[in-house]
N, C-alpha and C positions, 0 to 999 in steps of 0.2 A: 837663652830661653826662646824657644820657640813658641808662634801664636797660630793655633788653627784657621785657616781662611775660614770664612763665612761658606757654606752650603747653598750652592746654586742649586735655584727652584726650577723643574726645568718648562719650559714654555708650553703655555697648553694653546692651540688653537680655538677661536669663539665655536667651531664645529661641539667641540668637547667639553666646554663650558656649558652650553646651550645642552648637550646629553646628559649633565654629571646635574641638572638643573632638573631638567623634567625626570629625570629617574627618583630625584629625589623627591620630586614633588607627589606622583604617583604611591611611593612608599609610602606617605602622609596622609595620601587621598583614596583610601579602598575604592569609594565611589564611582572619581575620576577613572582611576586604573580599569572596575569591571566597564566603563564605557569606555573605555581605549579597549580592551579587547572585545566588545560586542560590536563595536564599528563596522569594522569591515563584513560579518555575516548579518549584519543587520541592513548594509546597503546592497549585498549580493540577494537578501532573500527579498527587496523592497524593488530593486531592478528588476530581477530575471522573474519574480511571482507575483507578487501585486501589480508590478508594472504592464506585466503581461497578461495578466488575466482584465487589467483593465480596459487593456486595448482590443480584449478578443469582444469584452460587453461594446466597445463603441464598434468596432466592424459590425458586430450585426446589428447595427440598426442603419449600414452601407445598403446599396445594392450594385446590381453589374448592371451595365448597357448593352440590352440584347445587340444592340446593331455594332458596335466596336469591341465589346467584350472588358471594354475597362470599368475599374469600380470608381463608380461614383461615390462620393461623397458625403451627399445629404442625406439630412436624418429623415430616416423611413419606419415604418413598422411592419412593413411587409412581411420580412422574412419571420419575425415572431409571430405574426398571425399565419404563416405556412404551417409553419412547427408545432403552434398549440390545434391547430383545427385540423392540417391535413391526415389524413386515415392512417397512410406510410409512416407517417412519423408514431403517431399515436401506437399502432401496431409494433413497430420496428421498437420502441422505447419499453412496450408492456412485456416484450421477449425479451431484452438485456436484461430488465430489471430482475422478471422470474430467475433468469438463469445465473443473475447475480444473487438472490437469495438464494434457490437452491443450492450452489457452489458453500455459500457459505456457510448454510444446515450442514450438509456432508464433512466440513473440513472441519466443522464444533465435531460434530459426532465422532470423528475420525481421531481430532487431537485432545480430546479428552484421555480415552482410557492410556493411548503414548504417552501425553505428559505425567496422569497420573503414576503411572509407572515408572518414570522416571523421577520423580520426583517423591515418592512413599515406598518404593517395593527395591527397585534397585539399589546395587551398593555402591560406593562412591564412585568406584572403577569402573564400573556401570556406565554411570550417569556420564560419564567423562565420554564413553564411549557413543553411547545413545545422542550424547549432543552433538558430535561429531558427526556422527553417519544423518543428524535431521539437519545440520547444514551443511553436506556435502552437495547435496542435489544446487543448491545456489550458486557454486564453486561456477556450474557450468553453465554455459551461452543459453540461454532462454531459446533462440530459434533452435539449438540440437534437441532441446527437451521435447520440442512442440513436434521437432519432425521425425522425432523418435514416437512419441503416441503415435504420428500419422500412421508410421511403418506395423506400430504394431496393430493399429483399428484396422489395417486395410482388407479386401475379401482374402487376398495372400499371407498374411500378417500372420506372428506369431498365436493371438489371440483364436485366428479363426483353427488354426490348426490343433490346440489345446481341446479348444470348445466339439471341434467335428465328430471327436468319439461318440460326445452324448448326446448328439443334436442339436449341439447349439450350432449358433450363428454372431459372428460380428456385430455391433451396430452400424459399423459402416461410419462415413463421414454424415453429420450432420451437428443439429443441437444436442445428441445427446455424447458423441463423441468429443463438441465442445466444453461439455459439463464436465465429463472425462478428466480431461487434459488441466483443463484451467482448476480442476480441485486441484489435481496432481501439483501443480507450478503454485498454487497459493499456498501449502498445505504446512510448511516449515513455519509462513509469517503466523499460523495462528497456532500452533503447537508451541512456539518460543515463548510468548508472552501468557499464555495457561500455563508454561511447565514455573515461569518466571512468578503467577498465584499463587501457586501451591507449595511452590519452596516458602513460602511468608507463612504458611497454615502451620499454627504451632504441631508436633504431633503429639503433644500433649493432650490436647484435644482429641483426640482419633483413639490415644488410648484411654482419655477420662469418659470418653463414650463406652467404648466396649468393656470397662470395668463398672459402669455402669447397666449392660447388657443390651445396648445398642446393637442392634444389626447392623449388617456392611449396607444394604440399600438408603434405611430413613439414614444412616451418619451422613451419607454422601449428597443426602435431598437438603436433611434441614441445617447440617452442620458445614460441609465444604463448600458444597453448590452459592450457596451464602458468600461464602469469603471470596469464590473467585469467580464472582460474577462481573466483573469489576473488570476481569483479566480476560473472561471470556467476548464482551465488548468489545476491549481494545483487539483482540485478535480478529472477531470480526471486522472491524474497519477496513482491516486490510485487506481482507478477502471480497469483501464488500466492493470497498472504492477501486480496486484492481481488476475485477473482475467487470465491475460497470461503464469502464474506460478500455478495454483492451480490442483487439481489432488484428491484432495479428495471429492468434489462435484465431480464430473462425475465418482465416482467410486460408487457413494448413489446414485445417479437419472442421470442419466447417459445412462445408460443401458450397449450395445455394443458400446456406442461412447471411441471415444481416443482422448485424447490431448497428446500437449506436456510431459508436467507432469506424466500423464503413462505410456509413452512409456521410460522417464529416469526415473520411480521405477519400471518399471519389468524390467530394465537392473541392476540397482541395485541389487534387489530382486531375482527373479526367475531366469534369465540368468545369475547373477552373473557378468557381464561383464559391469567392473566401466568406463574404456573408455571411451565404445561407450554409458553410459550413460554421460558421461562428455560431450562428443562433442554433446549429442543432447541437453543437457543445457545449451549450449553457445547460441544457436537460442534465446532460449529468451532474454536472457543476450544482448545480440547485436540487437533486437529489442528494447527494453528497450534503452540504452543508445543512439539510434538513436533517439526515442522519444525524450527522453529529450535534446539531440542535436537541435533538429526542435524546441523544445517552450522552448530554454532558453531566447531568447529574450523577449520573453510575458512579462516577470517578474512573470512567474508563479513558481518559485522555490521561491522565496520572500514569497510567500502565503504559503508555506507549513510548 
């Protein structure tokens, strides 16, 4: 008669102990688990964003030593008193801002009737296709886009040549060839998140209006316009805060215009004085967060 040895358990390392402990502990704990995976982008966005944005608010209240060129230090209020009183700033700030709403008037106007189309009128195939070619333009290098408008605004450019039969004219490089371009380069961010509204619009609605004898214009005022206000918001933001921060479109078709944006990289750059370019990048910053102050109620941060 024979007797079965006993079954050796084979050795586990305290490495595997210690993993086969917290796996199991995590399985137990949802909690724990979603703050074990919120970790690491929690301290990636508390580093590189809050950290940074904190140290940009203490630099400007630095200044530089006209006579060695290094930054001092001590707390000043200089440079925010340049930035809120000086003319240039006040001027250079009220031209970003116009061209930052204007930009984002155009890109509503622009990504309305697109999204709605793709989103009520086309068919699935469609839609598949339309979303495609509204994120294709993103596929590609932001500077090709920008030096591709330049080529086509120029007195040579495609545009002037189109334009020459009837008498037009180019606009040439300036602010309105920045308005141009920068609609052009925002125009996907807000046509996404309107087309992303109106897929949520039951179209039950669209047709319990018109069996009701709704027309196409009041359904779209009192009925849609409604629902994806919310979506239109979020799309501005982007067009908004993108546009109020950017500096390298108006330095490609541009000409002699200035925004914000270039007046804090030549203080970076050529002036060397990181300050007074801090303090003039809190103007956006503090636009920006007033914005989204004003439509958080929307529910347009929801949509983003």
């Amino acid at each position: 008669m024979t007797t079965n040895a006993p079954t050796r358990q084979p050795l586990r390392s305290p490495r595997d102990t210690v993993a086969r402990k917290g796996s199991a502990f995590l399985a137990t704990h949802p909690r724990a688990r979603l703050a074990f995976l919120l970790t690491a982008p929690l301290f990636w966005l508390v580093v590189v964003y809050i950290v940074a944005l904190a140290l940009l608010l203490v630099t400007a209240f630095w200044s530089v030593d006209s006579f060695t060129g290094e930054i001092t230090t001590e707390f000043t209020l200089d440079n925010i008193i340049e930035v809120v009183t000086g003319s240039l700033y006040q001027v250079v700030t009220l031209r970003t801002l116009g061209v930052a709403l204007l930009v984002t008037v155009i890109d509503v106007l622009l990504a309305l009737p697109i999204a709605f189309f793709m989103a009520k009128v086309a068919s699935p195939r469609m839609q598949r296709v339309l979303v495609i070619m509204v994120l294709t333009p993103l596929w590609a290098s932001y500077l090709v886009k920008a030096y591709a408008w330049r080529s086509v605004l120029s007195q040579d450019g495609i545009l002037e040549w189109l334009l020459a039969p009837f008498g037009g004219h180019t606009p040439g490089y300036g602010l309105p060839a920045t308005i141009i371009t920068l609609s052009y380069l925002w125009l996907p961010y807000v046509i996404l998140p309107i087309y992303a509204g109106l897929e949520r619009v039951p179209d039950s609605l669209l047709e319990a209006s018109g069996d009701l004898g709704g027309k196409t214009w009041p359904t779209l005022r009192l009925i849609v316009l409604p629902l994806i206000f919310p979506a239109i918001i979020a799309g501005t933001i982007f067009s908004f805060a993108l546009s109020l921060g950017d500096y390298i479109t108006v330095n490609i078709v541009g000409g002699a215009s200035q925004m914000l944006g270039n007046l804090v990289y030549t203080n970076v750059g050529a002036a060397n004085n990181l300050p007074l370019a801090s303090a003039i990048a809190l103007i956006p910053i503090v636009i920006i967060f007033g914005y989204l102050f004003l439509v958080r109620r929307t529910g347009a941060l929801d949509n983003l």
